[in-house]
N, C-alpha and C positions, 0 to 999 in steps of 0.2 A: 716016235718022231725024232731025227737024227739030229743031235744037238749041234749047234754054230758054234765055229769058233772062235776064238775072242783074242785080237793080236796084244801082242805083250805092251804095247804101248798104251793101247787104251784101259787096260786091265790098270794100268800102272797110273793112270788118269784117273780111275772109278776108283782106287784102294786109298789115293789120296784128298778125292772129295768125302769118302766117308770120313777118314781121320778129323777134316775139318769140322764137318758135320759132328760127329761124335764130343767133338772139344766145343763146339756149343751149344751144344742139347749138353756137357756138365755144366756149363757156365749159367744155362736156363734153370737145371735142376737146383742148382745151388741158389738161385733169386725165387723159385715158385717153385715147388715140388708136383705141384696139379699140373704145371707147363710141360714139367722133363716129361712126364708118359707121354704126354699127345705132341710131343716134339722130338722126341732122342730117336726117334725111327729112323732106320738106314734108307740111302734113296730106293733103294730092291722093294723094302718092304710098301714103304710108300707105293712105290709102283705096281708094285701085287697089291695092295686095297685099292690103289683107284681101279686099276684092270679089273678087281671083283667086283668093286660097286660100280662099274661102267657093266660089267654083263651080268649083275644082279639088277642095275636098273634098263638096261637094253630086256633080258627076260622076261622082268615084273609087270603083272597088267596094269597093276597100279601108278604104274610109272609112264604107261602108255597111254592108260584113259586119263591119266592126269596134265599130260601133253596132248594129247588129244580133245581134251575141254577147254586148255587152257586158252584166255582170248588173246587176242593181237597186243594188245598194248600189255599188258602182263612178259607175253612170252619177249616184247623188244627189251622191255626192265629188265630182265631174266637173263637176255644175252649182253647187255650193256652192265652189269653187273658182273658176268664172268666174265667180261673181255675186260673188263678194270682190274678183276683178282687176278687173271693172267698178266698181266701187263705189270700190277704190284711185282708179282712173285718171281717174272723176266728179272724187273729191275733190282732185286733181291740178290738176284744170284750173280748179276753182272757187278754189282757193287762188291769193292772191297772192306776189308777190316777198318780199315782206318775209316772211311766213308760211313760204314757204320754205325762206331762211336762216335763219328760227328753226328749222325742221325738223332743214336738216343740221348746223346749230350743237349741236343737243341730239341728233343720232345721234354726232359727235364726242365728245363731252362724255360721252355714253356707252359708245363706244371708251375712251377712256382711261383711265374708270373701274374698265373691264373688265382693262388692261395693267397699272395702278397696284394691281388688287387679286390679278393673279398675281406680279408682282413682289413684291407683300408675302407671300404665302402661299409662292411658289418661290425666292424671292430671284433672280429671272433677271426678264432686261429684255430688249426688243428688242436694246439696246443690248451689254449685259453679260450675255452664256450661255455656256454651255460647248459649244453646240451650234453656235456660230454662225450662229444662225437669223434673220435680219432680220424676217419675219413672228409672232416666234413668238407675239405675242397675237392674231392672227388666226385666225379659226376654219381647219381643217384639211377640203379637199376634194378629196376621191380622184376626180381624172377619171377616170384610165385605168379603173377602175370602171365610174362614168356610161355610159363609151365603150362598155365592153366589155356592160354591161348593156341598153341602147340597142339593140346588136348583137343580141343576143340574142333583140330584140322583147320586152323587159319593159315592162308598161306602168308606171307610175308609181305604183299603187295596188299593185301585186304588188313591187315596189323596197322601196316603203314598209315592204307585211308585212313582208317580209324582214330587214328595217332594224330592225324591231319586234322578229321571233325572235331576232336578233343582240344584240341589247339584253341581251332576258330570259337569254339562255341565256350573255351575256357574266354578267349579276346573280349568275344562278344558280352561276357557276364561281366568283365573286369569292366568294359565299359559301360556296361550299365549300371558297375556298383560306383565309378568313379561321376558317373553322370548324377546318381540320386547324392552321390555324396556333397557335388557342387551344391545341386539343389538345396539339401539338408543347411551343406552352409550360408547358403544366398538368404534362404528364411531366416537360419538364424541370426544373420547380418538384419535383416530386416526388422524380428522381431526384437532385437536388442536395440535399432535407431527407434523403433515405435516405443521402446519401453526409456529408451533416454528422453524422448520427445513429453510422453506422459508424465515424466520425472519433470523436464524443464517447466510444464506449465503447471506443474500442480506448486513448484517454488514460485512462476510466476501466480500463481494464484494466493499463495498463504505471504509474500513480501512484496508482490505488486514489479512493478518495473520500475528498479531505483532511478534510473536516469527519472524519470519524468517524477518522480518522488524529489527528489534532490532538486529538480527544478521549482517545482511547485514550492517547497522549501527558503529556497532564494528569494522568492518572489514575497513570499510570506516576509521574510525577513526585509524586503525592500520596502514593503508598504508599512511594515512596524518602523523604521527608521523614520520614514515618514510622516508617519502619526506623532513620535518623539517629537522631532525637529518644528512639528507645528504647534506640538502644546507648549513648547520652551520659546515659543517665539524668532525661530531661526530658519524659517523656511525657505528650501528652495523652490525654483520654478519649478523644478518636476513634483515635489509634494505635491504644487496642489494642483495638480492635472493628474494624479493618483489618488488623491483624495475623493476629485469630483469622481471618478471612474466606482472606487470605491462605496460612497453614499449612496452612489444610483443602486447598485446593487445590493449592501446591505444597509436596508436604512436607520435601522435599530443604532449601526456606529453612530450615525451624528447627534444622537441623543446622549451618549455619551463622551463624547469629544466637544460637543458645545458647537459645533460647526455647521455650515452649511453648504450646500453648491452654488459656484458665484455664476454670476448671471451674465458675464460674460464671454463671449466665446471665446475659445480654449487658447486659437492662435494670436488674439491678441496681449497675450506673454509676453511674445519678443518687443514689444513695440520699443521700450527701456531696458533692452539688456545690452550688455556691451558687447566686442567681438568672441572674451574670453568666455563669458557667462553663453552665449552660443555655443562654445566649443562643447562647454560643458553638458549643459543642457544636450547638445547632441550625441555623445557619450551615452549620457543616464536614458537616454528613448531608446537606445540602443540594446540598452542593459532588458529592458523592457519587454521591448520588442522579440527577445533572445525567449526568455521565461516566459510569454504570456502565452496561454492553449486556448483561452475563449477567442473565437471567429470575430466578432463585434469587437471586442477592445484588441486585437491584430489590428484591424482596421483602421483603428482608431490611432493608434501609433505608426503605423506606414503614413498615413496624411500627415499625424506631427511632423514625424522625419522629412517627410517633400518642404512640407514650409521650412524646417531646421534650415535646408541643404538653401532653399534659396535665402532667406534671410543673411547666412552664410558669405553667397556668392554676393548680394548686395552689398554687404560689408566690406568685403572684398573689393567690391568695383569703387567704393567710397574712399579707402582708402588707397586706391591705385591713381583713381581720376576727382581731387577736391574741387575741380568746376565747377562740376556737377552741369556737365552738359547735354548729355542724355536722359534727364528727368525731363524734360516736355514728353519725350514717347513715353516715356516708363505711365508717365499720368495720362496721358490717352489710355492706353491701353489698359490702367486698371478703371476710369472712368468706364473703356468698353467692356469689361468684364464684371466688373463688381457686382452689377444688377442681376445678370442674370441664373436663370435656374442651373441645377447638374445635369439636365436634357437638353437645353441650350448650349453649355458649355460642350456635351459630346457630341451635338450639330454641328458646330461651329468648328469643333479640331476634325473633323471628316471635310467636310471643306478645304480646309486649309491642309487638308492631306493631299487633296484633289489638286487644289492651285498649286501648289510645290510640284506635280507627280506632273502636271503639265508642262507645253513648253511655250508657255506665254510670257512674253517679258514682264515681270516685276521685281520687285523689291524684295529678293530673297532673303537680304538678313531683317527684313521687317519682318516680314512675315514666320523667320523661323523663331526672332526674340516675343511675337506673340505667340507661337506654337508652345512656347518655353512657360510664359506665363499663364497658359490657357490650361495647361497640369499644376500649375500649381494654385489657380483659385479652384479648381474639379475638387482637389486638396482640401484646401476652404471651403469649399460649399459642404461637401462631403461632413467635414466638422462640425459646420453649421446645424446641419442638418441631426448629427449623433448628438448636438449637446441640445438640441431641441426636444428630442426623445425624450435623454437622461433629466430634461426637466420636469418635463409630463411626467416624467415616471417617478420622480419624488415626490410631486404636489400629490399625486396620486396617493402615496403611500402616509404622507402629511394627515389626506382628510381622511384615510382608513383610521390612520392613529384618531383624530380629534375626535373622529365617531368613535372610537373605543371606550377616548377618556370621557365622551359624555356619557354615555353609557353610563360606566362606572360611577361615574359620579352623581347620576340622574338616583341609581340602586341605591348607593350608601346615602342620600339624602332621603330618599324613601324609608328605607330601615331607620333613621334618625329619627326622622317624623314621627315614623308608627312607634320606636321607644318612646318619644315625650308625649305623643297622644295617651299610650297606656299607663305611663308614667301621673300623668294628668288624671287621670280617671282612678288610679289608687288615693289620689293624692286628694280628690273632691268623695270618696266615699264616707272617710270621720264625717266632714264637715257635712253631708246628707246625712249623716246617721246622728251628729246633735241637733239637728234641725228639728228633725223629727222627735228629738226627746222634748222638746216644746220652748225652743228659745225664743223670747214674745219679741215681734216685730214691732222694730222702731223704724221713723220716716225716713229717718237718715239713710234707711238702705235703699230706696230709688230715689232715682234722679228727679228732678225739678220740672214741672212741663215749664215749656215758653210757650207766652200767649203769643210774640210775634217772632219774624226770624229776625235774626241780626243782618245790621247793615254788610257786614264782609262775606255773608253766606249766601245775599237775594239775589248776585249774578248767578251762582251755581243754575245748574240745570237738575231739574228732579224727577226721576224715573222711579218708577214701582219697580215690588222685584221679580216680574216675570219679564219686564224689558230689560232690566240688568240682567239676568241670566241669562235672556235671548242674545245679547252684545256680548257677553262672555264666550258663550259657545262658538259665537263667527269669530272671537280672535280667537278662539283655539284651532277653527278649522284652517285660519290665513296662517299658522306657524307650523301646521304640520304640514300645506301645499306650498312651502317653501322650500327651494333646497338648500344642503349645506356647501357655503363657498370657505375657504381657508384665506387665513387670514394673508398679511404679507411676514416671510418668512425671519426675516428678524424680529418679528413680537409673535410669532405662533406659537411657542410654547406658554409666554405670558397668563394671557386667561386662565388657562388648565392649571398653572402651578398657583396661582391665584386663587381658584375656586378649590384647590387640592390645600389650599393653608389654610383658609378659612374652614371647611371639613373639618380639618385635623383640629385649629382650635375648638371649634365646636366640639368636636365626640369630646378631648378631653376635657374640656367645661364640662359637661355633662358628667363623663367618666368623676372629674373630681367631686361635681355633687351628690353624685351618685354612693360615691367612697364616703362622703361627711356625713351624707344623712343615714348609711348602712348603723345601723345600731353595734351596740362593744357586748361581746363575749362576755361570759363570766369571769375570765381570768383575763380580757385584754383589757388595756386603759390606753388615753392618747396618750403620744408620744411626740410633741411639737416643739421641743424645749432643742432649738441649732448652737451647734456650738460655735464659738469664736474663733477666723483665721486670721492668718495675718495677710496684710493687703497685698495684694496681687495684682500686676498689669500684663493686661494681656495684649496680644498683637494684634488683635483686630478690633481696639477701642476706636481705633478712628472713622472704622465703617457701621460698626455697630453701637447701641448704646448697651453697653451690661448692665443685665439684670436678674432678681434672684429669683429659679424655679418654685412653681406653688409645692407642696408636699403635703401629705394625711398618711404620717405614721404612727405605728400602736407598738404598745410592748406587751407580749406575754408573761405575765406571771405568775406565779402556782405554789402550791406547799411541794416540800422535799422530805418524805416520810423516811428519814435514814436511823439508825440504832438510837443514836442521840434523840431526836424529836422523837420517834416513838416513845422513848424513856421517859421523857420530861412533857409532854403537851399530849392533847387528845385533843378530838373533834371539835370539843364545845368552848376548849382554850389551842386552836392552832397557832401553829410556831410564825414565823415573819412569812410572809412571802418572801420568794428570789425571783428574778428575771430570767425567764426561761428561752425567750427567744424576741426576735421583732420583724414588723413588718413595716417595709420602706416601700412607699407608693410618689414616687416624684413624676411630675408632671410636667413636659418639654412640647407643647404645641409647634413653638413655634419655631425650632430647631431648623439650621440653614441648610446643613449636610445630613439630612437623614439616612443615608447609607449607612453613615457608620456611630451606633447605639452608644451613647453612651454608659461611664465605665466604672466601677466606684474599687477600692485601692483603702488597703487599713494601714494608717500613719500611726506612731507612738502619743501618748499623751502626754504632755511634757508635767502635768499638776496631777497626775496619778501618783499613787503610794502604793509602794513594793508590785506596780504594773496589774493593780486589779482594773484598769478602765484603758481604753485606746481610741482614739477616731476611725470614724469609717466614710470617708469622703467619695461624693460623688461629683465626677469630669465629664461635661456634654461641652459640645462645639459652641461656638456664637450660636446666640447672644447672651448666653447663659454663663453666671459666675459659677465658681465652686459654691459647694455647700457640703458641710460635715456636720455628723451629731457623734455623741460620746457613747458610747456602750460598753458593755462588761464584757472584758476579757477572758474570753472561756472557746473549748475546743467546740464548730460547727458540727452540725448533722447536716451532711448533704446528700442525705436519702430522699428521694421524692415522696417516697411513702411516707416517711418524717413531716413533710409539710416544706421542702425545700423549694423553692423556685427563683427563677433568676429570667426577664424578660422584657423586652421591650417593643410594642406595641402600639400604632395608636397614639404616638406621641407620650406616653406612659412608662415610665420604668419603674420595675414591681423585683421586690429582694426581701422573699420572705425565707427566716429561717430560723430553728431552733437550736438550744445547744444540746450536747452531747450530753448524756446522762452517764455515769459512772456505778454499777454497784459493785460493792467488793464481798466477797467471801471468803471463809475459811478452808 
């Protein structure tokens, strides 16, 4: 084939593109040694491998059937792909040197960009990771992949898809881990408000709800103030509109307070108070009204407060207009209202809703100053009405009590009884038993017949005794189809504390004969001998008369078998007795304050020598004076198993005790 010739000029062009070429395939070699081989080729040789792999691929079947199979959309990727590398590699060659290193100046400059804006986002730097990664801003590419996919005969467009599902189905999982992750946190937002919530109530469960604590509190405290202020004699109007509210409910306080519910209705208060004592008084219903939770006493002070506010305004109008020209309506209108019921009263303001809402000529300001006053007797009535309850509902609680205390009283006079009936029956058994040892009947022992009656006994009426027993039983059946009514509350405790003193003298009468006639121990003997005080005035001589309690004391006394007595006495010659302990039985029936027991207190003896004796005195309330005895100065035993006791009882007070015994040894 006759070779072409090749003018000097172009020859001269081609020797100088190599040179170029040549000085940067060094300059390639010098940055990448891998680059220089597959770059430092002359454009000749270049062009002899493409020319051989253009008719190694133009000859190959496989290059044929491979374009041959290839589909439409593959092969347009395929051409749009080499018409971009053509077009790179145009614009390659048309650019110059300088153009160049602007090129890879601005692909650095875009590296770094890329390093400097994952170091700011990761905090890691080529430099500084935890990975120790020296590329780590460099993109990540998986040869052994390529390799293995290469292998496989993937072509590039099937890589790609793949590369693409990988994507999507990497998106798709991230969203569904970012979706359960929400979830994860939404629960656990939830389960941690469920578990605050559980926390809240179980403190409200174990402390309650302070506010309404703190309330309830107040309110405690308001009503104690108020109980003070009534027992010192200084009460205000609101005490005792607290007080009655108080008694209805518990009625055990008025037994203790001495007090009762007055018997008139509530709003008649204001009738004598002044403008300031309103003020006040309106204030303290306020205070009231703040603190109360029971529904019934709300009520109950919303109606105070309506009467407060007009009482108020009436004050108000008295002090504005001293005429007093508008009392003829003020007294019509409480004549028109006073009478009637709280269903009348809410007739009547429906009405007069009506005649207002109309357009009928009248008397608008009459009618709206009785609209005015028509809420405030509903007010009143309403009162009326609650303190009519709150009275039932004490009388109620009255005859519960009086049924108690007869009760009570009815038993322990019963047990009274059947003591002195069996008391009686020991007491007549000697006297049956010398009877019968044959003591000879003289007349003197029955009574005298009369042959007539006497003139002072002939009016009597005379019944046998199955019409007395028949007249007995009808009054016992007319007292139990009787029922119990209470009495009037200012003398209803009366009776009961009455039938409860005389009780109490009783058992301790008894009690005390029961103690005198008790037979003495072998080592006790009486003890009756009181010793002398000096006189004493007490503060409530001029209510009471003082007087001294009964007492049956004993002393125990015994032998002390110690080295000495052993030594010197025996049996049949024993040593002295000593005073081993004593028993103080004092007797207080009729005691004013039984609450609080009388107390007894050891004074110095002032007529003792070197302190072998002292007093032992005992202090009870009116109407009882002191009283002291002398005893021996020795250390007590206050073991109960000793025989110690200290009690009061039954109007009795009992101070039994022994002294301390001492042994010594070596």
């Amino acid at each position: 084939m006759p070779r072409r010739s090749v003018s000097p000029e172009r020859s001269r062009h081609s020797r100088r593109r190599d040179r170029d070429d040549s000085r940067d395939g060094h300059r390639r070699s010098r940055r990448s040694p891998s680059r220089s081989r597959s770059r430092s080729r002359s454009p000749r040789r270049r062009h002899r491998s493409r020319s051989a792999s253009n008719d190694r691929d133009r000859g190959s079947p496989s290059r044929k059937s491979s374009r041959k199979h290839r589909s439409p959309s593959d092969s347009d990727e395929h051409s749009r792909k080499s018409k971009r590398s053509k077009e790179k590699k145009k614009s390659k060659r048309r650019e110059t040197s300088e153009e160049r290193k602007l090129r890879k100046e601005q692909r650095r400059r875009e590296k770094r960009s890329e390093i400097l804006a994952i170091a700011e986002n990761f905090g890691y730097t080529e430099v500084d990771n935890p990975f120790g990664d020296s590329n780590l801003g460099q993109k990540f590419v998986w040869r052994k992949k390529k390799e293995k996919d290469s292998k496989l005969g993937l072509s590039e467009s099937e890589i790609a898809r793949r590369e693409r599902e990988r994507r999507e189905e990497a998106k798709i999982e991230l969203e569904k881990l970012n979706k359960r992750r929400t979830e994860r946190e939404i629960e656990m937002q939830l389960r941690e408000e469920e578990k605050a919530r559980l926390q809240r109530e179980a403190d409200l469960a174990a402390l309650g709800d302070w506010q309404s604590k703190e309330d309830e509190f107040h309110l405690e405290q308001a009503k104690l103030r108020a109980e003070i202020r009534i027992k010192e004699n200084r009460a205000k109007p609101i005490d005792i509109l607290a007080i009655n509210i108080r008694l209805a409910d518990e009625g055990d306080k008025a037994e203790d307070l001495g007090l009762e519910i007055s018997m008139d209705e509530p709003y008649a208060i204001f009738e004598n108070l002044e403008y300031d004592d309103v003020v006040e008084l309106k204030n303290d219903l306020q205070l009231y009204l703040t603190l109360e939770k029971k529904p019934k006493n709300i009520e109950f002070w919303e109606s105070m407060s309506v009467v407060c506010e007009d009482k108020l305004s009436t004050l108000r109008a008295q002090a504005s207009n001293p005429s007093g020209i508008v009392d003829a309506v003020a007294d019509d209108i409480t004549n028109l209202l006073s009478n009637k019921t709280y269903e009348q009263l809410t007739i009547l303001e429906e009405q007069i809703h009506r005649k207002l809402a109309s357009n009928e000529p009248i008397d608008t300001e009459y009618w709206e100053q009785l609209l005015k006053a028509l809420v405030v007797w509903k007010a009143k009535v309403k009162l009326r009405n609650m303190h009519t309850v709150i009275i039932q509902k004490r009388l109620e609680q009255l005859r519960n009590k009086q049924r108690e205390d007869a009760l009570k009283v009815q038993h322990e006079l019963q047990e009274t009884l059947q003591q002195e009936i069996a008391k009686g029956d020991e007491a007549d058994e000697p006297m049956t038993t010398e009877v019968e040892q044959g003591i000879p009947y003289n007349r003197a022992m029955s009574p005298i017949l009369c042959s007539e009656i006497p003139r002072e006994d002939r009016d009597l009426p005379v019944l046998d005794p199955e019409e007395e027993l028949q007249k007995l039983l009808q009054a016992r059946q007319n007292v139990q189809k009787n029922h119990f009514f209470p009495r009037k509350l200012e003398i209803i405790r009366k009776p009961v504390e009455a039938i409860q003193t005389d009780l109490d003298s009783e058992i301790s009468r008894i009690l005390y004969e029961k103690e005198a006639a008790q037979d003495l121990d072998e080592d006790e003997d009486f003890f009756n001998i009181e010793a002398s005080l000096a006189k004493t005035t007490y503060l409530w001589e001029d209510k009471y008369r003082p007087r001294k309690p009964r007492f049956f004391n004993r002393v125990h006394t015994g032998y002390e078998w110690n080295k000495y007595n052993q030594t010197h006495y025996d049996v049949d010659n024993p040593p002295p007795k000593v005073v081993q302990g004593y028993k103080f039985n004092i007797f207080y029936p009729d005691l004013i304050d039984k609450s609080q027991a009388p107390t007894y207190k050891i004074e110095p003896d002032p007529e003792a020598v070197n302190g072998e004796t002292v007093f032992i005195r005992f202090v009870a309330g009116p109407p009882y004076e002191d009283i002291a005895f002398r005893i021996v100065n020795r250390e007590w035993e206050y073991s109960h198993k000793k025989g110690f006791r200290s009690s009061f009882d039954r109007g009795v007070l009992q101070l039994h005790f022994h002294f301390r015994r001492h042994f010594y040894r070596r």
